[in-house]
Structure formats: C-alpha cells, structure tokens
C-alpha positions in Angstrom: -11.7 -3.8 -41.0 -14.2 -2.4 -38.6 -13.3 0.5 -36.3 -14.5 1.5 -32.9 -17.9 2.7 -32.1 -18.2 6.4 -32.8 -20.3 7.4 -30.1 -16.5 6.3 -28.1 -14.5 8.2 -31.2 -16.7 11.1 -30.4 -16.3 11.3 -26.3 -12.6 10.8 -26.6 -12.6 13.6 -29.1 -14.5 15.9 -26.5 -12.3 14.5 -23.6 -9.6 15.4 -25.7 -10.2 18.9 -26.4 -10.9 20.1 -22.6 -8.2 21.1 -20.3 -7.4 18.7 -17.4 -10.1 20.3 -14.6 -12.5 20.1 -17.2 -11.7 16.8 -17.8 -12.2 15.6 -14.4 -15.4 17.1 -13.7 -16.7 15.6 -16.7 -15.5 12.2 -15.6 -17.3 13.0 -11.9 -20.0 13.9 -13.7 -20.4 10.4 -15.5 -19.4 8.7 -12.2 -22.4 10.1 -10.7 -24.7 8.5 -13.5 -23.4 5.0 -13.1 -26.4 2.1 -12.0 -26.1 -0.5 -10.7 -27.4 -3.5 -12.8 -30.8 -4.5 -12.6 -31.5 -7.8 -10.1 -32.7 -9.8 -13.6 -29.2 -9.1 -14.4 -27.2 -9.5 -11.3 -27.4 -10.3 -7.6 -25.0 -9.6 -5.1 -23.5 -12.4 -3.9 -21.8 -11.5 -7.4 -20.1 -14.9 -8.9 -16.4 -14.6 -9.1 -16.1 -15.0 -12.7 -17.7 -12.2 -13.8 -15.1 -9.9 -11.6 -12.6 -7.6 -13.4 -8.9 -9.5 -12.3 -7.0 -6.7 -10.8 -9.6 -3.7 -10.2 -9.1 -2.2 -6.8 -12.7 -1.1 -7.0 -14.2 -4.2 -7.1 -15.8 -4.3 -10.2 -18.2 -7.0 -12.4 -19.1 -7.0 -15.5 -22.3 -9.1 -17.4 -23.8 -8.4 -20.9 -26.9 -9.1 -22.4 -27.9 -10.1 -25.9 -30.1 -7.1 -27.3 -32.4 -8.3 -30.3 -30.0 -6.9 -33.1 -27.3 -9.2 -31.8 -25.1 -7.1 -30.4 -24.6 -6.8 -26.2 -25.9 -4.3 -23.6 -22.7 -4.3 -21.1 -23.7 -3.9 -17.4 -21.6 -3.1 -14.4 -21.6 -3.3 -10.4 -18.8 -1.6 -8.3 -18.7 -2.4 -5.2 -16.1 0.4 -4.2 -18.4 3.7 -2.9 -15.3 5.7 -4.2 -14.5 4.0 -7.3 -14.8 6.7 -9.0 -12.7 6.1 -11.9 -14.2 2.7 -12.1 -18.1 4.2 -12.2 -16.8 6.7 -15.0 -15.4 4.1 -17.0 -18.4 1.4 -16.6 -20.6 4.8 -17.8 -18.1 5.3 -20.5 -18.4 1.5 -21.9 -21.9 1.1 -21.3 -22.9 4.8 -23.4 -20.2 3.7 -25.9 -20.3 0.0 -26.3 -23.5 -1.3 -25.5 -25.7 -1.5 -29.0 -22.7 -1.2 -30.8 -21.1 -4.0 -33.2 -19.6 -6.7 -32.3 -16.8 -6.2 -34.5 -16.0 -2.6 -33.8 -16.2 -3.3 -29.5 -13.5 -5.9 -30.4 -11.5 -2.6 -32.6 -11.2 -0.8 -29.3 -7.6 -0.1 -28.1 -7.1 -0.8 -24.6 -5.7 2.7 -24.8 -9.0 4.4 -24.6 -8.2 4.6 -20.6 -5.1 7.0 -20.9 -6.8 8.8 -23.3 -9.8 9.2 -21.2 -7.7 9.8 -17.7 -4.0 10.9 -19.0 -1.4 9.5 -17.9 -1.7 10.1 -14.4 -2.8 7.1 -13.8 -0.9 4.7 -11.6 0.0 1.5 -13.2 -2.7 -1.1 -10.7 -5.3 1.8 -11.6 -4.8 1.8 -15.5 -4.9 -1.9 -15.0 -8.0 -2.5 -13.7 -9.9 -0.3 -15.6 -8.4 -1.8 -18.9 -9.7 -5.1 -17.8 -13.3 -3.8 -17.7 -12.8 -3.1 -21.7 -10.9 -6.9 -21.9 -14.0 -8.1 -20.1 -16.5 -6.1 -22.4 -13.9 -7.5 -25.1 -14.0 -11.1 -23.8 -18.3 -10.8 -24.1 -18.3 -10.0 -27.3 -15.5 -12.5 -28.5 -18.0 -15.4 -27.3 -21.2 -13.9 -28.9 -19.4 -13.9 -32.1 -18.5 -17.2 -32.0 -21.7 -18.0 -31.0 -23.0 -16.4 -34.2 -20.5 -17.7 -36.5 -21.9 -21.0 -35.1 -25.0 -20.7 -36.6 -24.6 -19.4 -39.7 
C-alpha cells in the first residue's frame, strides 16, 4: 500500500514542529505564492463542475496529465481574502502535483487540521477538504483511465 507524497509528509512535519504564530505566517506566506492557472488551463467564466461544493472562497480546481502520468493540480480562487483557500491550493499543488497516483489517493482528508489546527470552523474545514476530494476525484479517473489501457 502506497503512502502519501513525501514532499506533503515533510511540510506537515515542519508545520508541525512550529508554534501557532509561526504557523500562520508560514501559511500567509504560501497564500501569497498562489497563481492563478494559466488561460490554456482555465478561463473565467469558470464551468461549474470544476468548483469545490461548499468552499466559501470560491475555489476550482483542473489537473493536467504531465508526461510521466501522473497530474499537475491547478487552482483559481476567486475570493481576494481566501487566504486559507490560496495556502491550501499552494499546499496541494507543491505536494501533489508530480506525485503518484496512488499515494495522492493515500492522503487523509485530515491533512487540513493538521495544517490549520483545529481552529478551524466546521464550513471552513469543509471546503478546503473538498479541494483534496477534488485533487482525489482527478486522480481516481486518470487511474482508471490507465487501468484501461493496459
């Protein structure tokens, strides 16, 4: 049995070990590295099925097939101060994107109280665990697609 990608093993070690401020600036931090996806990717108006179901923030989320097989994960928020949401689309595309297919689908939807604590208010933890779902759902249907042709 696969586990997660260690590049996300290694962050949430690091998240881990720093005291809540800390935490939180790292977290701003990666917010202010998030992109929006490229226009080959994604144009706005975005289609409704690639939203994240219950995200205040208003996110999307595509993927991309890379030439090893696995996905490049992309993200648009359409919240200015979706903070959280920008931090975690960072998060999942640094930590999932390149990664196997098999370990993306080992990842706990967990990973978003250990990144945030448990702070988080029950709509909030929500949506940001359906951008991992989404990320999850992605790579579901590549797999099947390369079961399929083998």
């Amino acid at each position: 049995m696969a586990d997660q990608p260690a590049a996300l093993t290694n962050l949430l070690e690091l998240l881990a070990a720093m005291g809540r401020s800390e935490r939180m600036e790292m977290l701003i931090d990666l917010a202010g590295r998030f992109r929006e996806p490229p226009v080959r990717v994604a144009a706005q108006p975005y289609p409704p099925e690639h939203r994240v179901p219950g995200c205040e923030s208003e996110v999307y989320v595509w993927s991309e097939v890379l030439p090893d097989q696995t996905l490049k994960y992309y993200f648009a928020v359409e919240n200015p101060q979706g903070i959280s949401a920008k931090a975690v689309a960072v998060i999942l595309d640094q930590t999932l994107s390149g990664a196997p297919i098999e370990e993306v689908l080992q990842v706990s939807p967990e990973i978003i109280y250990r990144i945030f604590g448990r702070e988080l208010s029950m709509g909030k933890n929500l949506g940001l665990t359906n951008m991992l779902v989404m990320c999850q759902a992605a790579a579901r249907a590549r797999r099947g697609r390369t079961a399929l042709r083998d």
